[in-house]
N, C-alpha and C positions, 0 to 999 in steps of 0.2 A: 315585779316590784310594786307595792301598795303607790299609791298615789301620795300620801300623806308622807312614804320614806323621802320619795322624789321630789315631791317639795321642798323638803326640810335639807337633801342636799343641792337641792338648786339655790336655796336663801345660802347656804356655808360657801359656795363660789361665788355669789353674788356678792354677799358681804366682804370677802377676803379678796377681789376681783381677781380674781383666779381664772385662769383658760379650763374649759372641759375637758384637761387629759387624763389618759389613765392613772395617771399616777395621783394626780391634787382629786380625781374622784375617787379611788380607793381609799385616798387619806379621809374624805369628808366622810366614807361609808364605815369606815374603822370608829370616827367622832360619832355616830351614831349608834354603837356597839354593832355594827354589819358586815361579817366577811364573807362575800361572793368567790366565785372563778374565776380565773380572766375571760372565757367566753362574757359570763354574766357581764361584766365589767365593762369589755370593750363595746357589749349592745347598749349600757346604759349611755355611755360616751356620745356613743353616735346619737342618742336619745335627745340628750341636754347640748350637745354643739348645735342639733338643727333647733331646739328651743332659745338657745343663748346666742346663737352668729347665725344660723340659716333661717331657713322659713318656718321650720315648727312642722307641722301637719302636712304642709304643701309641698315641704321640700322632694317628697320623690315623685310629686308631679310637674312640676318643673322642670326635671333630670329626663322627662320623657320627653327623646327628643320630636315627636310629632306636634306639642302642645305649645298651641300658640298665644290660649289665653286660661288663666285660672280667677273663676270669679265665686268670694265667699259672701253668701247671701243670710250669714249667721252659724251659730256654732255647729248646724247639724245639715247644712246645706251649701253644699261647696260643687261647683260645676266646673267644665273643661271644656274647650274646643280645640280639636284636633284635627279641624279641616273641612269637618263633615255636619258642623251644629253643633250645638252645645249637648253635653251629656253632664249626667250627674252620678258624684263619684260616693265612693263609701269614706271618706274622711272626714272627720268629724273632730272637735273642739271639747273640753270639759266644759266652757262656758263663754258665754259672749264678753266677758273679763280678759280670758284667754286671745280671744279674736284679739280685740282691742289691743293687748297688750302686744300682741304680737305688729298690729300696725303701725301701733307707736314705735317700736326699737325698730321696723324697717324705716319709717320715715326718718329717724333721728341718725342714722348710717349714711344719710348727705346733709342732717343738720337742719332738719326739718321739725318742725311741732307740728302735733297734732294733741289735743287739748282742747274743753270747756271754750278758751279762747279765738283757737283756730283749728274747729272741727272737720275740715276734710285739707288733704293734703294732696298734690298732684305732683312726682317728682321722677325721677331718672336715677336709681339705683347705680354703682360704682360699677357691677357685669353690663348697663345697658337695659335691664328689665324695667320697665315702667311701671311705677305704682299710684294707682288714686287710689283711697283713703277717705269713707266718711263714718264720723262718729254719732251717737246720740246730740241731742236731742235730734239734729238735722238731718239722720239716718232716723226711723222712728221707730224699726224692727230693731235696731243693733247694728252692731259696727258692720259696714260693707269694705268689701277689700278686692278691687281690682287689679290684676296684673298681666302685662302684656308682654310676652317671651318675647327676646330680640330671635330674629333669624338667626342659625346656627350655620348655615353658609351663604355663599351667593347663588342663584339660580340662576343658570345662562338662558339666552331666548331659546336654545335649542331642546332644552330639557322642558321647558313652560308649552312649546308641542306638544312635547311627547306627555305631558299630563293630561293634555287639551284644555290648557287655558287659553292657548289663540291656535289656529292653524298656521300651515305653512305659508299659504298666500298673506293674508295678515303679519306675519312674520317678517316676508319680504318688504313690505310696505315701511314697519317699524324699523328696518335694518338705513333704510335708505331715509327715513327721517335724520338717524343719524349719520350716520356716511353723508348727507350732502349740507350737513351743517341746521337744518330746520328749528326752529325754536317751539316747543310744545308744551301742554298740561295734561298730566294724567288725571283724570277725574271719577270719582267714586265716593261708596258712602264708607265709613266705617269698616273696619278690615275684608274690606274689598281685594286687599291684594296691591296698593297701590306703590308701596314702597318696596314691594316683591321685583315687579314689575320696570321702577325704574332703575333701580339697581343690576338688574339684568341688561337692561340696555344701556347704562355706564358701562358697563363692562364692554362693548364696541365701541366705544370711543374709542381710536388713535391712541396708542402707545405714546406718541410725542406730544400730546394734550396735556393742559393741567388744567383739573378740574378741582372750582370751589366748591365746597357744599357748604352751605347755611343752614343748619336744621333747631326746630325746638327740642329734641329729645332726638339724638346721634341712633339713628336705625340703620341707616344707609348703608348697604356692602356692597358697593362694586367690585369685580373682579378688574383693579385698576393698578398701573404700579406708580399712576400720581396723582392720586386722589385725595385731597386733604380739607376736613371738616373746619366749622366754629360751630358752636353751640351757644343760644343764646342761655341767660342765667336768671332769675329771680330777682329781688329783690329779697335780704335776710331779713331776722325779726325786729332790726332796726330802721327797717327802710330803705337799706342803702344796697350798690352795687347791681342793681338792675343794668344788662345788657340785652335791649331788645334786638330782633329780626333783622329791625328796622338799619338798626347802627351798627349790624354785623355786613349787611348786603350792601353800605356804603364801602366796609371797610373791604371786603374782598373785590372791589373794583380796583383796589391799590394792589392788589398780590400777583399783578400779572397772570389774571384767569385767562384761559383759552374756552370756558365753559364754567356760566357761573348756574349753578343746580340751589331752589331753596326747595328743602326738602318737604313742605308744609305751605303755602301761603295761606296765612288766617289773617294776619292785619297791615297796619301797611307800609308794611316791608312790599307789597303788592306797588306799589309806586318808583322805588328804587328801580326792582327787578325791569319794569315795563320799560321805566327810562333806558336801562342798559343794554338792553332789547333792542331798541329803537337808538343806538346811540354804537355800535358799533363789534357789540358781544354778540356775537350769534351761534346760534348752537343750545343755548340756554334754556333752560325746563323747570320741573316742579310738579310736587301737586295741591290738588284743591280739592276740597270737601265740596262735592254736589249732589244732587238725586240722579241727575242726567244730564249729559251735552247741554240738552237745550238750556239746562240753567246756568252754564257757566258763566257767560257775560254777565248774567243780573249775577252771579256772585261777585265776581270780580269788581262789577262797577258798584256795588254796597261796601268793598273793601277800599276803592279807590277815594270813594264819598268820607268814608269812614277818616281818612289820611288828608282830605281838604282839597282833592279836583272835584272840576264839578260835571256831570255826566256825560257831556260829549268829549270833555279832555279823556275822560278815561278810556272810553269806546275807539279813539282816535289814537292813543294808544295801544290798546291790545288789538285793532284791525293792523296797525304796521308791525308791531312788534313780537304778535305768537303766531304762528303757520295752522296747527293742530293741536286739535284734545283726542284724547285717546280715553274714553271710557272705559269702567271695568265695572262690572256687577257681581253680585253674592247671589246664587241660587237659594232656592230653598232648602235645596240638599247639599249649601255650604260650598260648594265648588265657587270658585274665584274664576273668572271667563272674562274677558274681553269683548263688550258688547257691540264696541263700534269705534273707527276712527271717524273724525269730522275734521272738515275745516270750516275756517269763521272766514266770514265774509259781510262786507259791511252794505244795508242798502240805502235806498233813498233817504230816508229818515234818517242816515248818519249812526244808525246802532248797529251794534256785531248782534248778527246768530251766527248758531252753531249750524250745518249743513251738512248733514251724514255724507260720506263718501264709503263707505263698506260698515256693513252691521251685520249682526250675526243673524243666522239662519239654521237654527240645529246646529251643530259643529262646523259648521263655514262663516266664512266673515264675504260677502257675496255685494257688489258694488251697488253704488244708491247713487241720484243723483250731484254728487259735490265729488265723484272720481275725479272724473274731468279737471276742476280746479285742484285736488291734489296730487295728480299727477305734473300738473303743469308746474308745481311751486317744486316739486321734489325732482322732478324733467329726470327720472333714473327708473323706474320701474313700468312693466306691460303694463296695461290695466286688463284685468282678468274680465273674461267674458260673461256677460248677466249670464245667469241660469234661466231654462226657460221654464 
């Protein structure tokens, strides 16, 4: 079908706000003096529903279930990662109009603008899929469109072996963090893997737990049968109705958690969490955006700073109240791996580092000086013998 037919019955549903069935598109294609097949008919359907309610172009990359990110870099450059790096695909846009338009109607499906006014958009789709959005001028190629597939199931520890994202030994370690109740951060940079990962290990939590989660944008799948979220919300284009992190991680201290998880710590919701840490909830996790272990404290205590303690309250803080971080890394060839667990420990000076306790080695996770204290705080697992 010419482009110009397609248009002209895309305006006759638009204007009559018509669903794209078979039926209201055969009628629009009759209004245009045009009678197809029903083959013809039903492919055009499927055409104008992923234009009018799905993704448009992207929708049968999406539907793949390997893909975990789709990113449109303009109408004729659209890429995908599927685990292994980014790849570039053959789909393509009639015009950076087209992009656009297509980011506006995603945004505006949770009541979002994107517009002149408020040029990029960052929001949580109704499936879960995450979208940022940025338009001209502030895009300066054209409209950019990220999207971040939610995970399609839960991944247990025991299948995140058999990928080799941690080994068995590592495995045990992670099992017994939670089995003996330990409070942790998983830490990594960008789809490192991080909510893969904790999610898997909710899923060993006790049956008889109930676990809060606090998340920005609801990723989290535990294989759990009392697992229950909040998500914090925005503020609309009024102003109003903002529910931060912050006032979410107050409110699940009232739900009777046995395990409060905040899926993200970026602001300071990082003060709550620490307090309840330190106050009687143990068991409690998360993650946080870092380059590495070693930087997590100076995260944490920019986030602490950020909420109004002042740098030894914070330190004094996360020395009582987290046991371990458990890094994860992105290879070059895309693989998600678990680089190392550490514990913090606090020294003369009063500040936490972080202290490897096992770090990878080729496909081993092989022990480092800081076993010793994570064994002692977890008092459940051998400690595996250095290599020599």
């Amino acid at each position: 079908m010419s482009t110009p037919l397609l248009d002209r019955v895309r305006s006759r549903l638009i204007e009559g706000h018509a669903d794209a069935t078979p039926t209201r598109v055969a009628s629009a294609l009759r209004a245009e003096g045009v009678v197809l097949g029903d083959d013809a008919v039903l492919g055009l359907v499927e055409s104008l529903r992923q234009e009018l309610v799905g993704a448009g172009p992207l929708e049968p990359l999406l539907r793949t279930g390997e893909v975990t990110d789709v990113l449109v870099n303009g109408p004729k450059n659209v890429w995908i990662d599927r685990g292994n790096g980014l790849e570039r695909t053959d789909v393509v846009f009639r015009s950076d109009d087209e992009v656009r338009k297509l980011a506006q109607r995603l945004a505006s499906t949770v009541g979002r603008r994107l517009d002149d006014s408020t040029p990029f958009v960052d929001a949580r789709l109704p499936d879960g899929t995450r979208l940022h959005a940025v338009i001209p001028p502030v895009a300066v190629e054209g409209t950019l469109i990220s999207i971040r597939v939610p995970p399609r199931k839960a991944f247990t520890l025991d299948e995140l072996v058999a990928v080799g994202s941690i080994d068995a030994t590592g495995a045990q370690w992670l099992r017994s963090l939670i089995d003996q109740r330990r409070a942790f951060v998983i830490s990594g940079g960008t789809g490192s893997g991080k909510t893969t990962i904790l999610s898997a290990l909710l899923g060993l939590v006790s049956a008889d737990e109930r676990i809060v989660m606090i998340e920005d944008s609801a990723e989290l799948m535990p294989n759990h049968p009392h697992a229950v979220r909040l998500q914090s919300r925005v503020a609309n284009v009024e102003g109003a109705g903002l529910i931060t992190m912050r006032e979410l991680v107050r409110q699940a201290l009232r739900m009777r958690p046995d395990r409060i998880v905040v899926g993200e710590v970026r602001g300071a919701e990082v003060v709550e969490l620490l307090t309840a840490l330190n106050t009687g909830h143990e068991g409690g996790c998360g993650t946080v955006h870092a380059n590495s272990a070693a930087d997590v404290p100076a995260r944490l205590e920019a986030l602490g700073l950020t909420a109004g303690l002042d740098r030894l309250a914070v330190h004094a803080l996360v020395a009582a109240g987290l046991d371990a971080v458990v890094h994860l890394q992105r290879g070059s060839n895309g693989k998600r791996v678990v680089e190392g667990i550490y514990v913090l420990t606090r020294g003369a000076d009063q500040l936490v580092r972080a202290v490897p306790a096992l770090r990878r080695h080729g496909s081993q996770l092989l022990p480092e000086p800081g076993i010793r204290a994570l064994s002692d705080r977890i008092g459940a697992c051998q400690a595996p013998a250095r290599a020599q």
